[in-house]
VMD Tcl script that builds the backbone (N, CA, C; Angstrom):
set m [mol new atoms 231]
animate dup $m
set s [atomselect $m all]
$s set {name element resname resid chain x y z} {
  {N N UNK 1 A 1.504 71.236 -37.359}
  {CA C UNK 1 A 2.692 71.520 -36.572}
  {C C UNK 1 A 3.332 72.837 -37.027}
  {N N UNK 2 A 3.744 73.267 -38.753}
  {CA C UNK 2 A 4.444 74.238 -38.682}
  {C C UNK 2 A 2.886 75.164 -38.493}
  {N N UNK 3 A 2.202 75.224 -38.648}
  {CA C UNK 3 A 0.732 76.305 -37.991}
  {C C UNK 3 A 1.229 77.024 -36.750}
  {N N UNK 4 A 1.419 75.767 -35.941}
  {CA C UNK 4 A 1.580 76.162 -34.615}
  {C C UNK 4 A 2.850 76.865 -34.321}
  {N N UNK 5 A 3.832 76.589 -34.787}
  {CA C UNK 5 A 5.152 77.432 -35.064}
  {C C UNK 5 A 4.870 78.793 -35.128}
  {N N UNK 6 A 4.339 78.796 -36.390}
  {CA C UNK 6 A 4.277 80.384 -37.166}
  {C C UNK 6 A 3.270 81.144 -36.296}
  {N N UNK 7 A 2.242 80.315 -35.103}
  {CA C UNK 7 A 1.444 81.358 -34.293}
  {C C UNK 7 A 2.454 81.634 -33.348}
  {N N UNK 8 A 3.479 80.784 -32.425}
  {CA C UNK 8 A 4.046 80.963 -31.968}
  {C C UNK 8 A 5.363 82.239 -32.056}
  {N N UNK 9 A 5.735 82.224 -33.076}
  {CA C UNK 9 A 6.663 83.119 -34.084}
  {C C UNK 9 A 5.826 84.298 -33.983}
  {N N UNK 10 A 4.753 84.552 -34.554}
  {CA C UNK 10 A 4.207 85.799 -34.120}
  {C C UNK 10 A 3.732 86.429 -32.971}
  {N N UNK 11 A 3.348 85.755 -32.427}
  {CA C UNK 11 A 3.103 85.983 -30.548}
  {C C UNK 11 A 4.151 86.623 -29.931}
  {N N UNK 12 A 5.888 86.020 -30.458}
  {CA C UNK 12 A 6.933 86.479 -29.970}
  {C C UNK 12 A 7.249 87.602 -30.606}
  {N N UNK 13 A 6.623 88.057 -31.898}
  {CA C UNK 13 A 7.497 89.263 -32.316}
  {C C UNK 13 A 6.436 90.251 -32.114}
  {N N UNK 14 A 5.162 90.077 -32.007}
  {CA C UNK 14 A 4.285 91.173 -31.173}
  {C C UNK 14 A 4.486 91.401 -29.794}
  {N N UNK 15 A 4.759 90.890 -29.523}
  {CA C UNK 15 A 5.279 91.171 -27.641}
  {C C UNK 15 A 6.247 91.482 -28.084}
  {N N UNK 16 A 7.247 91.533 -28.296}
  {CA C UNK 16 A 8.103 92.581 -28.362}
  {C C UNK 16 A 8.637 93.918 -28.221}
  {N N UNK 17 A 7.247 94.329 -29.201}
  {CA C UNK 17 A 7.034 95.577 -29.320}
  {C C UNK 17 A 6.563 96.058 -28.276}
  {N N UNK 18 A 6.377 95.660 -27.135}
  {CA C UNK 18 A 5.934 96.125 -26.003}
  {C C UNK 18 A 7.006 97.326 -24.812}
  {N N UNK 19 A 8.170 96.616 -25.482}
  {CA C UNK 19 A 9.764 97.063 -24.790}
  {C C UNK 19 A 9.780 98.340 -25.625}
  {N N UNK 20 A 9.076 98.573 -25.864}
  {CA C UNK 20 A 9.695 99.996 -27.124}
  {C C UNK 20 A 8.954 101.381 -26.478}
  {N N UNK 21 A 8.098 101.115 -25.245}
  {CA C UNK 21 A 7.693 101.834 -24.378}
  {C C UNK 21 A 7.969 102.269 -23.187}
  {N N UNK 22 A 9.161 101.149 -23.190}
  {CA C UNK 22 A 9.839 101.371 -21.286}
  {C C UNK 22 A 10.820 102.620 -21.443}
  {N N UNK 23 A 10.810 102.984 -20.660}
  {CA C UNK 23 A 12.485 103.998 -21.129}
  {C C UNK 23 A 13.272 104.698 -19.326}
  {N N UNK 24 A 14.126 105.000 -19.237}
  {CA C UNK 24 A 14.778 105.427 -18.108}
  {C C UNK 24 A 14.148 106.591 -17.647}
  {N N UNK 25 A 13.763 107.231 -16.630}
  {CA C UNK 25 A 14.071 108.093 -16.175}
  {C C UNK 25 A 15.196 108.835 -16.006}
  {N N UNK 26 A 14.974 109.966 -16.607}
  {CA C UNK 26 A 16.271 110.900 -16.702}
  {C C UNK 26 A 16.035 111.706 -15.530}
  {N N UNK 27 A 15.186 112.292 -14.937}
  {CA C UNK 27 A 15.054 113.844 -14.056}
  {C C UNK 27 A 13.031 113.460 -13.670}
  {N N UNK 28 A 12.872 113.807 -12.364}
  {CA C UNK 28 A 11.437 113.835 -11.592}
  {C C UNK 28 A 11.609 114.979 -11.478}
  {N N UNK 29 A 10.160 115.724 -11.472}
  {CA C UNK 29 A 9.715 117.510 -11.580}
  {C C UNK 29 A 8.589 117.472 -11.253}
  {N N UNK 30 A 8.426 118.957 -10.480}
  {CA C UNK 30 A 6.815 119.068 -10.401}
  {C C UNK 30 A 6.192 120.632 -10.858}
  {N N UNK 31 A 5.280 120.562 -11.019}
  {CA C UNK 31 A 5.160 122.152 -11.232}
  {C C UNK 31 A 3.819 122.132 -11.472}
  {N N UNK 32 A 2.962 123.579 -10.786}
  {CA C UNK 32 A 2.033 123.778 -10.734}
  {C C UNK 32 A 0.832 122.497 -10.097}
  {N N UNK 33 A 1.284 121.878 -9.727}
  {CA C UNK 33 A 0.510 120.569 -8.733}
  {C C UNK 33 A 0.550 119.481 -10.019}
  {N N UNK 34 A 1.714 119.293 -10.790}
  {CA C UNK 34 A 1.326 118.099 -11.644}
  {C C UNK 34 A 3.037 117.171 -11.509}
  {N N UNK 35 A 2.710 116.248 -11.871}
  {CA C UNK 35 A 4.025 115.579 -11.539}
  {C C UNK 35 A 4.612 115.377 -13.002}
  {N N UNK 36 A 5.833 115.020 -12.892}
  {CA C UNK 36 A 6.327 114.560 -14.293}
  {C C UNK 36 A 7.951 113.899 -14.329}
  {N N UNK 37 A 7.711 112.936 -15.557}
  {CA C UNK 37 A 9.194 112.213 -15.139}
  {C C UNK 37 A 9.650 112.449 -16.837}
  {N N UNK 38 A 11.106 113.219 -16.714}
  {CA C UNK 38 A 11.875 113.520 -18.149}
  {C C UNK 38 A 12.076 111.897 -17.951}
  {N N UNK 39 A 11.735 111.824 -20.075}
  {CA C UNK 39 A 12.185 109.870 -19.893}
  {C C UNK 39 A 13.721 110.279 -21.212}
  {N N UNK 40 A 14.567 109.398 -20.686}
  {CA C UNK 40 A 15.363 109.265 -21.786}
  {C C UNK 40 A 15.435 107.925 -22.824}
  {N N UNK 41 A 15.167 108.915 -23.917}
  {CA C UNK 41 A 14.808 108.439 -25.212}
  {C C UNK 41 A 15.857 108.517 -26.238}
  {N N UNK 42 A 17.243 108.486 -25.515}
  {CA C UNK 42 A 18.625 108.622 -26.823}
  {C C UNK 42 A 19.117 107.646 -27.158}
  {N N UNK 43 A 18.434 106.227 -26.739}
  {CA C UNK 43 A 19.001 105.140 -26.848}
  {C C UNK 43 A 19.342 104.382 -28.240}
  {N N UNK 44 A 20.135 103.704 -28.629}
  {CA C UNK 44 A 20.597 103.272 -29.768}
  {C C UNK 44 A 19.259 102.834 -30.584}
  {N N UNK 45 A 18.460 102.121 -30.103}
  {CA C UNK 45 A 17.547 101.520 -30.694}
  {C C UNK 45 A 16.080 102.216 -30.778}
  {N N UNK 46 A 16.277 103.534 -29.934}
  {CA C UNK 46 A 15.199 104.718 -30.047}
  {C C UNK 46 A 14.349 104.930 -30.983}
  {N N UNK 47 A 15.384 104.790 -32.476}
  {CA C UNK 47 A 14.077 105.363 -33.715}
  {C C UNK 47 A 14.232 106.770 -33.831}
  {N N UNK 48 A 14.585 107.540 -32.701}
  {CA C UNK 48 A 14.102 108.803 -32.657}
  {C C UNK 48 A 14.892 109.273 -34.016}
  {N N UNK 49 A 14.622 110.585 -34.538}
  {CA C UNK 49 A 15.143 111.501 -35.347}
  {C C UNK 49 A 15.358 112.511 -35.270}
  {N N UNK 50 A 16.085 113.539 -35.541}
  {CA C UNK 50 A 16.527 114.635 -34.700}
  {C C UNK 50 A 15.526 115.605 -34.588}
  {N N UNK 51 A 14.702 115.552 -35.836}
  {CA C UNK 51 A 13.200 116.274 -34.856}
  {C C UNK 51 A 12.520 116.056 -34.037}
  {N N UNK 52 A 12.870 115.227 -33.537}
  {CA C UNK 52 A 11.967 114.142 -32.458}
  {C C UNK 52 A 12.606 115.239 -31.222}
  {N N UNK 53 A 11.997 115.336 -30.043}
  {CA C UNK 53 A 12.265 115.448 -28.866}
  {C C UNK 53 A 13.132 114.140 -28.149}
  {N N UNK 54 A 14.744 114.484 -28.030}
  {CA C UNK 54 A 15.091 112.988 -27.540}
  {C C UNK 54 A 14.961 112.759 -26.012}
  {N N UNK 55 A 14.105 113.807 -25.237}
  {CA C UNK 55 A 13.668 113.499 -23.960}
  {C C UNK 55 A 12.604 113.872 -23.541}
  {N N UNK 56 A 11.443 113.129 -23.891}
  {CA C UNK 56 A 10.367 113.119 -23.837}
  {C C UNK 56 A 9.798 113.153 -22.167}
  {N N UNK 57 A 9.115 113.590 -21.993}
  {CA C UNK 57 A 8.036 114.321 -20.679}
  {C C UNK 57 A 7.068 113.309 -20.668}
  {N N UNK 58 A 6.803 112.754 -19.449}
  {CA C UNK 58 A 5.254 112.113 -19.463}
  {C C UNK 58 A 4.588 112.348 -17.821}
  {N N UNK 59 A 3.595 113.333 -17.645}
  {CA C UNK 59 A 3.019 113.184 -17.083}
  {C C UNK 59 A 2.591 112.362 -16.013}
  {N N UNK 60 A 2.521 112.214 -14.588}
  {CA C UNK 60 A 2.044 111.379 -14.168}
  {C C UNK 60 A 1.592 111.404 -12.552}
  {N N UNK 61 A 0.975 110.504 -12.180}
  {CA C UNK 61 A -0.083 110.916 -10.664}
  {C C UNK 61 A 1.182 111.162 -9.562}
  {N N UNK 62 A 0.743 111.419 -8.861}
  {CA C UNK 62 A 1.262 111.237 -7.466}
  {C C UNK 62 A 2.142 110.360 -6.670}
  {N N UNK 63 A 1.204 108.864 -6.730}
  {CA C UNK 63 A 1.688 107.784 -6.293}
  {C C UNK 63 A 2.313 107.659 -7.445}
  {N N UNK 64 A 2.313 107.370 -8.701}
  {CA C UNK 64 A 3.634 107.182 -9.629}
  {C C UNK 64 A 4.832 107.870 -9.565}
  {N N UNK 65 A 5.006 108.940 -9.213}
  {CA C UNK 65 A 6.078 109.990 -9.035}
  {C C UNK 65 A 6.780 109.399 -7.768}
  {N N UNK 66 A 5.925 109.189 -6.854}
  {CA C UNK 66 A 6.640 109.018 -5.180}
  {C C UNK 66 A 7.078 107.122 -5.386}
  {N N UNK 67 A 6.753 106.428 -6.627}
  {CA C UNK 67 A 6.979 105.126 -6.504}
  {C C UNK 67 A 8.186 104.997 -7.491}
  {N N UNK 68 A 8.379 105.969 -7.867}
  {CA C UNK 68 A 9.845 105.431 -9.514}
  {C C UNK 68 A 10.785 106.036 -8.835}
  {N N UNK 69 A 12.082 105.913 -9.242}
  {CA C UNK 69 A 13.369 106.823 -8.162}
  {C C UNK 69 A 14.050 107.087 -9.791}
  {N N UNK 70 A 14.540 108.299 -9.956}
  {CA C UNK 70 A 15.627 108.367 -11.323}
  {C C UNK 70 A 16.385 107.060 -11.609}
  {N N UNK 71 A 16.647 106.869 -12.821}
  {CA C UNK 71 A 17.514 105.431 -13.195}
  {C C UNK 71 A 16.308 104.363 -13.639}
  {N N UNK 72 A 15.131 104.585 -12.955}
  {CA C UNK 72 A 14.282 103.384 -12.805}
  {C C UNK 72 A 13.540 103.013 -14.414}
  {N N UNK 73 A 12.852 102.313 -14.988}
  {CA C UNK 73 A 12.064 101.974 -15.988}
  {C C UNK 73 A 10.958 102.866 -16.085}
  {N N UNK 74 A 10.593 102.819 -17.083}
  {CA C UNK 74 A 9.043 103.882 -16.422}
  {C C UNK 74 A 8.307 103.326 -17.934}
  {N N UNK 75 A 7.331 102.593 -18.084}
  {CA C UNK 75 A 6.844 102.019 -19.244}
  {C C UNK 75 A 5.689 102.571 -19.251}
  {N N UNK 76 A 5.192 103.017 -20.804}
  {CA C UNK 76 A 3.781 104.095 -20.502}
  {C C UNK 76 A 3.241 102.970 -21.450}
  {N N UNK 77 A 2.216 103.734 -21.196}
  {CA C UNK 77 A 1.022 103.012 -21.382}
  {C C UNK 77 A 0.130 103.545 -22.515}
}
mol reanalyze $m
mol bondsrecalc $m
mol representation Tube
mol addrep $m
């Protein structure tokens, strides 16, 4: 029984870490035929450090660009 707990317990704190990839859209851009969504990354629980870039760029297709609207989630992969 506690076995099954403690797999359970870890299952939940590895998924977790999954949320640490979503982030807002700050600004959609395009340039030179490539798409891209500024993500904002200033959030309390960020991690970031001030060398860090706190608004990270990610790349992305077409149909991803024309499917997210600013404000929206944008979880990479």
């Amino acid at each position: 029984m506690i076995k099954t707990q403690l797999v359970l317990v870890c299952i939940l704190l590895l998924s977790c870490n999954q949320l640490d990839d979503c982030l807002d859209i700050r600004n959609k851009y395009t340039g030179n035929g490539q798409y891209y969504f500024e993500l904002d990354d200033s959030g309390i629980f960020s991690g970031n450090t001030s060398d860090e870039d706190p608004n990270p760029t990610a790349q992305v297709s077409e149909e991803e660009y024309n499917q997210y609207q600013i404000g929206d989630k944008f979880c990479r992969e």
